[in-house]
N, C-alpha and C positions, 0 to 999 in steps of 0.2 A: 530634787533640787528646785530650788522657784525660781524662776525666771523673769516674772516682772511683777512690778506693784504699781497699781493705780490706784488716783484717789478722784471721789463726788457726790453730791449729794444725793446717793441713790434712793434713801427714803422720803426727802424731802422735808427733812426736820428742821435745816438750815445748817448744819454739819458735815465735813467730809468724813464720807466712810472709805473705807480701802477693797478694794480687789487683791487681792495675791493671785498671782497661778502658776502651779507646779508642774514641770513639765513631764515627769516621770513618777508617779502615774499621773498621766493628765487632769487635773482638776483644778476647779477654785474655787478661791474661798472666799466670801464676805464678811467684813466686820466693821459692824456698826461702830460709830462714834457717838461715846455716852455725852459729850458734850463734860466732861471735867480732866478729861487730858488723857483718856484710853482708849481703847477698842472692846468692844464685846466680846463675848466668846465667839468664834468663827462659825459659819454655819457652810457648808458647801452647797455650790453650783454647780450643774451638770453642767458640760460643755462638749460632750458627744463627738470629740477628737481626741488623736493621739499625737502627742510631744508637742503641747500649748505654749508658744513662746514669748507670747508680746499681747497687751491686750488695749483697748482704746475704751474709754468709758463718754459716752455720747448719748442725744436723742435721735437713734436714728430713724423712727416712724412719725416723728413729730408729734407724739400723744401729750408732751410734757415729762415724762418721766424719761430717767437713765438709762441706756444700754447698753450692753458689753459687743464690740467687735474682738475676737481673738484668733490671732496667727498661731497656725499649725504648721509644719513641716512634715509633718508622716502622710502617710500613702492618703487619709482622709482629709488632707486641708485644715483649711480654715472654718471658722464658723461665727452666726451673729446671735446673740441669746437677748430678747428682748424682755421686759419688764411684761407682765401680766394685769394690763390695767390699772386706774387709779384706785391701792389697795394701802390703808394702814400698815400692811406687812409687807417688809421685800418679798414680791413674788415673781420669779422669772418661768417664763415660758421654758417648750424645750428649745434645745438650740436645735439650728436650721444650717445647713455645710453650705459654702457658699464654692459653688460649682469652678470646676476648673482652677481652683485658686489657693495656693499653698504661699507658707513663707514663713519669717522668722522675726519680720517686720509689719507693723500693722498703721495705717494714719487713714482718721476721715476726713473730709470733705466736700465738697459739693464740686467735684472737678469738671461738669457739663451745664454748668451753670439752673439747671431746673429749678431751684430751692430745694432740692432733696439728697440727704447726706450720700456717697459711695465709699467705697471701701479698696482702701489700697494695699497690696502687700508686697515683699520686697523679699526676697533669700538666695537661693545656691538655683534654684529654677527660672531667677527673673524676676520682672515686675509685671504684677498683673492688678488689673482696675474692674470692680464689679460694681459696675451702675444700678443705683435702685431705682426698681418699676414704676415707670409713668402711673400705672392702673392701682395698683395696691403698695400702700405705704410699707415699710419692715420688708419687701419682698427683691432679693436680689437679681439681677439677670444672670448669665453666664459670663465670666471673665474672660476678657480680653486681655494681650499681654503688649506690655510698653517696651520688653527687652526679656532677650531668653536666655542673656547671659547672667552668670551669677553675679549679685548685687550686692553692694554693702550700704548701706545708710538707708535712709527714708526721711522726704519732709515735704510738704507741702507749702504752696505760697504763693504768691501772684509776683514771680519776680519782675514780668517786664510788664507790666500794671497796663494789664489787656481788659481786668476787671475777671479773670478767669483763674482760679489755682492749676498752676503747674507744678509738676511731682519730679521730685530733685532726688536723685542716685550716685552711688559711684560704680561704675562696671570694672568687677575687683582685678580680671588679670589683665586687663590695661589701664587702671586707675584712670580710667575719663569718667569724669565728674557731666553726668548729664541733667538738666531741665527740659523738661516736654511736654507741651500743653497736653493733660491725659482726657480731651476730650475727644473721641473719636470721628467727631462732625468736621474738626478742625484737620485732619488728616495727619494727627499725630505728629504735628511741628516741633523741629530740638528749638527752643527758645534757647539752650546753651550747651556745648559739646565740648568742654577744653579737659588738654591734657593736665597732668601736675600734680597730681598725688603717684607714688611710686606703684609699680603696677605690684600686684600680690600682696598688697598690703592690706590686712583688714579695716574695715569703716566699724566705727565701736557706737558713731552716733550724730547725727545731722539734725542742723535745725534753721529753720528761717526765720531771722531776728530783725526788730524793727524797736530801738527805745524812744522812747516819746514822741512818736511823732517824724523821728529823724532817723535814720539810719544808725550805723555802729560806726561809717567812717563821715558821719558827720550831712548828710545829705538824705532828700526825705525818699528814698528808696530802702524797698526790701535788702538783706544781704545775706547769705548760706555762711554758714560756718559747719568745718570739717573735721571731726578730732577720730585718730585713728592712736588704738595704743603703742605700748611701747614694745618694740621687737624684741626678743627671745634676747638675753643678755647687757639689755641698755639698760637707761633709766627715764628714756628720753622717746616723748610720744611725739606727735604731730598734729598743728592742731589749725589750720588751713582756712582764710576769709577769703570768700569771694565777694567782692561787690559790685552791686547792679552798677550798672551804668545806662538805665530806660531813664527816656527824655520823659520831661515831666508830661501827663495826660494835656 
């Protein structure tokens, strides 16, 4: 079964190509975009875990080229598989586990403000944040965990505009929707803790939205939107805005 598809310009042609990744048996695959409205034939990627759920396509050593982060949830985690230099060919290194850290959700950013991408994951274990190495670029440290209860959603964002991304959750069997500055210098501050999604209820998908400039209710802040599907016999999901309310900088 696949479990997610990501799209970028991995070869650098000017096209988005795709990621797939399947989670049983764990692999992925790339396919190039011919640029007339297809995909190439597929070629696979090792990715050196087992049950690959969610993957992030980024630069995360700064060399210019794309990389894959990818959430695991089996006994080996996660893991980062980086591009193999500036090469005419997709070439990826092998992948590298990234310690301590499992999950079924995956989001980068630069959550300790360094200029250098980290790596977030989210699932049934918590949320855990691996910071990359001050010393060598692509190199992760060991995870640190933001919550050890099971998690549903994932997203990143600068909700109360500290100039810092805080990493937004829902903690599933009391539905509190948490923000938490995930950098560990800051002593892991809730920037936001409230209750209102129903507890037990799955998160299917989170995100931090900002249109033009202005918010989604109208004001120039960040705002979370929460969409959980629909329970066993409805037809009827739930689909939850919170908005900031941080005074302007």
């Amino acid at each position: 079964m696949f479990t997610c598809l990501a799209l970028g310009d991995l070869d650098g042609d000017g096209y988005l190509d795709l990621i797939a990744i399947r989670e049983s048996p764990s692999k992925g695959y790339y396919g190039k975009n011919t640029g007339k409205g297809f995909f190439d034939v597929f070629t696979e990627v090792s990715l050196g875990i087992s049950h690959a759920t969610d993957a992030a396509i980024c630069d995360l050593d700064g060399d210019g080229d794309l990389d894959l982060a990818v959430a695991g949830d089996g006994p080996d985690g996660s893991c980062v598989v980086l591009q193999d230099g500036h090469v005419t060919v997709l070439k990826m290194s092998e992948p590298t586990p990234l310690v301590l850290q499992g999950g079924v959700r995956v989001a980068v950013g630069d959550v300790n403000g360094d200029g250098r991408l980290d790596v977030v994951t989210s699932g049934d274990d918590g949320v855990a944040v691996a910071l990359q190495s001050v010393e060598v670029r692509g190199r992760f440290l060991p995870a640190y965990a933001l919550s050890s209860e099971a998690c549903g959603g994932l997203a990143l964002g600068d909700l109360d505009r500290d100039g810092r991304l805080d990493v937004c959750f829902v903690e599933s069997a009391t539905g509190v929707l948490v923000s938490i500055t995930g950098d560990p210098d800051f002593d892991l501050l809730r920037v936001v803790s409230l209750n209102g999604l129903p507890p037990g209820v799955p998160v299917r998908a989170m995100m931090v939205v900002q249109t033009n400039s202005v918010g989604s209710i109208g004001d120039p802040d960040f705002d979370l939107l929460v969409c959980c599907p629909s329970p066993p016999g409805t037809n009827t999901g739930i689909l939850s805005v919170w908005a900031s309310t941080s005074p302007a900088p």
